[in-house]
C-alpha positions in Angstrom: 35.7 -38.7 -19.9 35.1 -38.6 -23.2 37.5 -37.2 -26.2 35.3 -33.9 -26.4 35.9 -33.2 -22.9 32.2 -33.6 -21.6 31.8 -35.1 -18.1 28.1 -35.1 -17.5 25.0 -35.5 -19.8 21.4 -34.5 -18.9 18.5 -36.4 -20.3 15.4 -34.2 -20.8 12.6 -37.0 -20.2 12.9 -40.4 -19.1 10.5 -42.7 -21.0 11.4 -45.6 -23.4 14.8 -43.7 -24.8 15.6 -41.5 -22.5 16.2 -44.4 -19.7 18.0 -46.2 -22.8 20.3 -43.2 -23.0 20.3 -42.3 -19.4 22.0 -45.7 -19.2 24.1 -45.7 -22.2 25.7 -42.4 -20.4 26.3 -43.8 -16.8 27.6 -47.0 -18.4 30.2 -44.9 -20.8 31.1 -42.9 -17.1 29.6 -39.6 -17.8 27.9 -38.4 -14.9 24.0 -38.3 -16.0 21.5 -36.4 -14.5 17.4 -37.3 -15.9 14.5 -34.8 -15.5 11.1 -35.5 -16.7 7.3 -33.7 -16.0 6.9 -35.6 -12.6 8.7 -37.5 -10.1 6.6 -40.6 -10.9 7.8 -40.7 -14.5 11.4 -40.3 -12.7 10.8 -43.1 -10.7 9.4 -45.1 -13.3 12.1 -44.7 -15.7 14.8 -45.6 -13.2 13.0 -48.5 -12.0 13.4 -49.5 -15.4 17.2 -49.3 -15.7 17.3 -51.2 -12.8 15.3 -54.2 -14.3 17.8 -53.7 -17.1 20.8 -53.9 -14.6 20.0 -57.0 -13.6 20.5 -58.1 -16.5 23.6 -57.4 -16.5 27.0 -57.9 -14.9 27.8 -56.7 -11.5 30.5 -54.5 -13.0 27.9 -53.0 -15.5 25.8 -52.2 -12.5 28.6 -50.0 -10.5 29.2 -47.9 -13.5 25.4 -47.3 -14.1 25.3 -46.0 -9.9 26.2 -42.6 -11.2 22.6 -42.1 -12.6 21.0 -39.2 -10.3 
């Protein structure tokens, strides 16, 4: 939790910085919740966090699992 006391975030809109900050949130343990116009931008958007998590760590990718 952060110092302000916010638990969750919600990102209005999933596209090139809104799965940047969609990540950035999970990975800093808010719990983050995305929307966007359509599933398939949804989808799009988390399928590209996950080609960033692979990136990454295997610790980096628990903390991003709270992504819905």
């Amino acid at each position: 939790m952060s110092k302000s006391g916010f638990k969750s975030i919600g990102v209005i809109g999933i596209g090139t910085m809104g799965n940047g900050i969609a990540q950035v949130a999970a990975q800093s343990g808010f719990t983050t919740k995305v929307v966007d116009i359509s599933q398939e931008n949804v989808d799009r958007g988390m399928a590209t966090i996950g080609k960033n998590l692979d990136r990454m760590s295997p610790v980096s990718r628990r903390a991003v699992a709270s992504v819905v």
